[in-house]
N, CA and C atoms as a LAMMPS dump frame, in Angstrom:
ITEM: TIMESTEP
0
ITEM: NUMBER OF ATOMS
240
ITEM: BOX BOUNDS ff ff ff
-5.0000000000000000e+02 5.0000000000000000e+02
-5.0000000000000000e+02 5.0000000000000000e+02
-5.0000000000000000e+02 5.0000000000000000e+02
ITEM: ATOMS id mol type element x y z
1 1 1 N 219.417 328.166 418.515
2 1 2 C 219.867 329.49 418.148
3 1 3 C 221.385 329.476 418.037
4 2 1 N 221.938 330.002 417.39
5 2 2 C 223.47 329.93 416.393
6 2 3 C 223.398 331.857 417.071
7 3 1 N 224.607 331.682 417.416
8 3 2 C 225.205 333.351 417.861
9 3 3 C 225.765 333.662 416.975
10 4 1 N 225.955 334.779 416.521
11 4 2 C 227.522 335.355 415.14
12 4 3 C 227.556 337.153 415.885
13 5 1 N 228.665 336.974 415.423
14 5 2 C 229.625 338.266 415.565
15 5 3 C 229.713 339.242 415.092
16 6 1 N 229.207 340.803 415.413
17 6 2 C 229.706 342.001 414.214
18 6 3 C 230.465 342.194 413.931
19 7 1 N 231.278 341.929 412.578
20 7 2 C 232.713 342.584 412.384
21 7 3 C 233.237 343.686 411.437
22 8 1 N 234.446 343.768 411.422
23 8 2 C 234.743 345.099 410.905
24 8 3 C 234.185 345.245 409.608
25 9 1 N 233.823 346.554 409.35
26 9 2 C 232.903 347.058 408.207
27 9 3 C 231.739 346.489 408.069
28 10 1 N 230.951 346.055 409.171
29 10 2 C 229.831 345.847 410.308
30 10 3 C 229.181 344.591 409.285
31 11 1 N 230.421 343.49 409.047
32 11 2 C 230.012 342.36 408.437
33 11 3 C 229.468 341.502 409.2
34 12 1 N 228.774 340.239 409.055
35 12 2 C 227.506 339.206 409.74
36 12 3 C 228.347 337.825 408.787
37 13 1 N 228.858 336.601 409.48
38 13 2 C 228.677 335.61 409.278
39 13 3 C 227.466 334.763 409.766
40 14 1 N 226.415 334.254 408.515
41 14 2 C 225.216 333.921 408.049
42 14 3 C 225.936 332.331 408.468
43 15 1 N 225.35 331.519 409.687
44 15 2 C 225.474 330.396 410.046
45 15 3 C 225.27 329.064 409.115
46 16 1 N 225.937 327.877 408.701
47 16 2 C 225.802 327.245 407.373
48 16 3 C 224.552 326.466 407.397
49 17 1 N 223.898 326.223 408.571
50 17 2 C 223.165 325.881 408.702
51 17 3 C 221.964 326.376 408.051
52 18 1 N 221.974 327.985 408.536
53 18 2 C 220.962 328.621 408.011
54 18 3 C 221.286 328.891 405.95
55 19 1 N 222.523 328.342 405.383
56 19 2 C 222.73 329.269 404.338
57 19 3 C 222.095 327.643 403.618
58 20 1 N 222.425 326.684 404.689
59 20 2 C 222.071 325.083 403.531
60 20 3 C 220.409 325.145 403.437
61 21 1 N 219.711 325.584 404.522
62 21 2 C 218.581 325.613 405.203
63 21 3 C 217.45 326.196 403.974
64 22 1 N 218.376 327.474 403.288
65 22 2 C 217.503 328.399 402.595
66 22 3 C 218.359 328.561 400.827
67 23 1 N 219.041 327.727 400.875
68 23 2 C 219.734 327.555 399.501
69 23 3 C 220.418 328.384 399.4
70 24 1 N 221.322 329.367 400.089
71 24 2 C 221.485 330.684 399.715
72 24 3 C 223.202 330.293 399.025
73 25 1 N 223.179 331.823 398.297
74 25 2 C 224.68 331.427 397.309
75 25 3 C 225.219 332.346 397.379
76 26 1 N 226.346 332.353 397.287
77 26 2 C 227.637 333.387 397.119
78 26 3 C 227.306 334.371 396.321
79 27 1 N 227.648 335.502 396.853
80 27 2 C 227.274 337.346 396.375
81 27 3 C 225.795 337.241 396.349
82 28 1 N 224.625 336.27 396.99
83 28 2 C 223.265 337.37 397.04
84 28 3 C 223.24 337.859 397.47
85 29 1 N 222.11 338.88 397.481
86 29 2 C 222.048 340.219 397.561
87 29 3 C 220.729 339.998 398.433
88 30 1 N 220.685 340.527 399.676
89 30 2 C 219.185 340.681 400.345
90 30 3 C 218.783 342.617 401.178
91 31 1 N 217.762 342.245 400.898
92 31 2 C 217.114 343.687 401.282
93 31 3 C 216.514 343.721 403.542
94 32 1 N 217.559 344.673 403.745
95 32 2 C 217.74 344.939 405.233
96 32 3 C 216.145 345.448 405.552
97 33 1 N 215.94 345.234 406.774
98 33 2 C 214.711 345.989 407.138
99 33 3 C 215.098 345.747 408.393
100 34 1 N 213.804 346.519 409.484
101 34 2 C 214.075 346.974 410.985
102 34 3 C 212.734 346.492 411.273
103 35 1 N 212.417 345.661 412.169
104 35 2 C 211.234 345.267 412.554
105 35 3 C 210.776 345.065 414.273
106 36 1 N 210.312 346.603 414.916
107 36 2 C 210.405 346.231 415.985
108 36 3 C 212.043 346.329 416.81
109 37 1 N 212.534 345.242 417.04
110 37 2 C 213.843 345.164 417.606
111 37 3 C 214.701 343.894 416.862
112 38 1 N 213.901 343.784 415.913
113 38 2 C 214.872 343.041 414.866
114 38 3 C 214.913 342.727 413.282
115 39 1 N 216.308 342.833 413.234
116 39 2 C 216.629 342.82 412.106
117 39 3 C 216.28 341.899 411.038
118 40 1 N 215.719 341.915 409.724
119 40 2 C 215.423 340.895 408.717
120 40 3 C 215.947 341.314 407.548
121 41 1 N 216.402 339.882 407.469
122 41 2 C 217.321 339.995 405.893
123 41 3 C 216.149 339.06 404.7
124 42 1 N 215.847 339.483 403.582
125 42 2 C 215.109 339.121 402.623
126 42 3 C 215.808 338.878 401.136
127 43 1 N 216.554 337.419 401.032
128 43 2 C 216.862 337.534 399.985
129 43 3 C 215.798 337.671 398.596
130 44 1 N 216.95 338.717 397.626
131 44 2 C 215.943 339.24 396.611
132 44 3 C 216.59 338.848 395.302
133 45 1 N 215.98 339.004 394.088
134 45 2 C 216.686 338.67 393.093
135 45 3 C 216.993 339.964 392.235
136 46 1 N 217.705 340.757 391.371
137 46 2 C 217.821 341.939 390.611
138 46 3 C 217.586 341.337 389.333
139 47 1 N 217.117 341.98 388.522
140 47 2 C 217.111 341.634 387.306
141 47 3 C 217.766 342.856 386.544
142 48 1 N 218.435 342.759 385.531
143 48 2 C 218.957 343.461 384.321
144 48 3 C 218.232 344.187 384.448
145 49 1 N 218.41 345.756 383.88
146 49 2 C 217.548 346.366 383.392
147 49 3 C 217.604 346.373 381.487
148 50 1 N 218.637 346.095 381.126
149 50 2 C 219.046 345.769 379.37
150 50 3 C 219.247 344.549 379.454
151 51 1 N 218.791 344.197 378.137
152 51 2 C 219.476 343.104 377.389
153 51 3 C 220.774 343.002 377.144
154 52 1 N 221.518 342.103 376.739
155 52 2 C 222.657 342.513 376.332
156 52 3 C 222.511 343.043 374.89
157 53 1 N 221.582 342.445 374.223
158 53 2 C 221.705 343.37 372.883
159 53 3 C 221.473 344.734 372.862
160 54 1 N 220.43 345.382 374.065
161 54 2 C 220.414 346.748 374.381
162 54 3 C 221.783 347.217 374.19
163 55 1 N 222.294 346.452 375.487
164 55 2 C 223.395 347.524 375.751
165 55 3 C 224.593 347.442 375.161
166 56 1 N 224.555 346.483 373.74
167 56 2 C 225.536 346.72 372.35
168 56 3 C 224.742 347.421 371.525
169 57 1 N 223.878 347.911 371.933
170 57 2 C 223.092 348.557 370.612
171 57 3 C 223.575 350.136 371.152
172 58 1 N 223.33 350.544 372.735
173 58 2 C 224.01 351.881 373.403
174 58 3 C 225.098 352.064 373.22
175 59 1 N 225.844 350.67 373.252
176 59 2 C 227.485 351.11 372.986
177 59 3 C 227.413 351.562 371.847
178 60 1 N 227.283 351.437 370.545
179 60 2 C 227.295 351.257 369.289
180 60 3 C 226.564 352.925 369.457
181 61 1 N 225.602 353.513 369.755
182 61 2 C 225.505 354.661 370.099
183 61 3 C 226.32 355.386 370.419
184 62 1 N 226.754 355.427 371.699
185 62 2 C 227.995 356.458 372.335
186 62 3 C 228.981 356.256 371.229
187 63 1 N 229.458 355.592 370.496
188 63 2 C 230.84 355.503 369.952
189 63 3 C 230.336 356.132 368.542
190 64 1 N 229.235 356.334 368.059
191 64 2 C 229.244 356.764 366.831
192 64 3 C 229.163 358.46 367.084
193 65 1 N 228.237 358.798 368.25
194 65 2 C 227.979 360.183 368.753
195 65 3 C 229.026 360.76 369.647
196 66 1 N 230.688 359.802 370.24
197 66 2 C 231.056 360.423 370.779
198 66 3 C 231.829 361.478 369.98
199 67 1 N 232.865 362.671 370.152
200 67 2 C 232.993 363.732 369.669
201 67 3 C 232.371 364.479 368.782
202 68 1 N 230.738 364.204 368.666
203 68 2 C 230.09 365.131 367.888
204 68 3 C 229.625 366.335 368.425
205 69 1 N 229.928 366.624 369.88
206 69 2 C 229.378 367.567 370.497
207 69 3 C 229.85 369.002 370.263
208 70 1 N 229.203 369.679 370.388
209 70 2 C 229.825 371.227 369.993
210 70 3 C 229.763 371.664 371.535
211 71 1 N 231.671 372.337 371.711
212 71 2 C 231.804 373.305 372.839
213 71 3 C 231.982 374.053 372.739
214 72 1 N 230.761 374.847 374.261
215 72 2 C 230.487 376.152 374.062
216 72 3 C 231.457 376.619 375.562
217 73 1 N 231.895 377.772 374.85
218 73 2 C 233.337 378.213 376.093
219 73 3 C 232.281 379.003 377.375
220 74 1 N 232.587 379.289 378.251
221 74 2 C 232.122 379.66 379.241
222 74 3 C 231.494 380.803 379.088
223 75 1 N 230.469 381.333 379.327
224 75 2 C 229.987 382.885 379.487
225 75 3 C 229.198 383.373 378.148
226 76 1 N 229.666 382.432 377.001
227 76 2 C 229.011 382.636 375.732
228 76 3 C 227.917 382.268 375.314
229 77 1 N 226.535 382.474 374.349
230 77 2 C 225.472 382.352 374.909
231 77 3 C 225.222 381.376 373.298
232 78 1 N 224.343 380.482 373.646
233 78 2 C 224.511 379.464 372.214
234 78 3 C 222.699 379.142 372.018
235 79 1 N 222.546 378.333 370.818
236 79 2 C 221.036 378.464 370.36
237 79 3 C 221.02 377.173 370.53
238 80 1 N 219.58 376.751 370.033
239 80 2 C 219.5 375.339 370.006
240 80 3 C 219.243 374.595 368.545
């Protein structure tokens, strides 16, 4: 058993042992849980939610629709 320390902004150094042990890599991301009286970390993977061609196809959206909007001043009553 390997001890580690809580530190400020209630960070955890992950022992190298355990990081060579389980392949783990710089900036993953794992999902916290409470089990009983202890803590488990589950590394997870995120996936994209766009493609990148999506999200040149959205850009390419916003920039053709931005200032097409019509403003309506406060209190005034508008149709659809």
């Amino acid at each position: 058993m390997t001890i580690t320390k809580l530190k400020a902004k209630n960070q955890l150094t992950i022992p190298s042992a355990v990081v060579k042990r389980l392949h783990l890599k710089m900036d993953e991301l794992f999902a916290v849980d409470i089990e009983d009286n202890y803590i488990r970390l589950t590394p997870v993977k995120v996936e994209p939610r766009y493609t990148a061609e999506e999200l040149k196809a959205i850009d390419h959206i916003v920039e053709t629709e931005k200032g097409k909007a019509k403003v309506i001043k406060p209190g005034k009553s508008f149709k659809f």
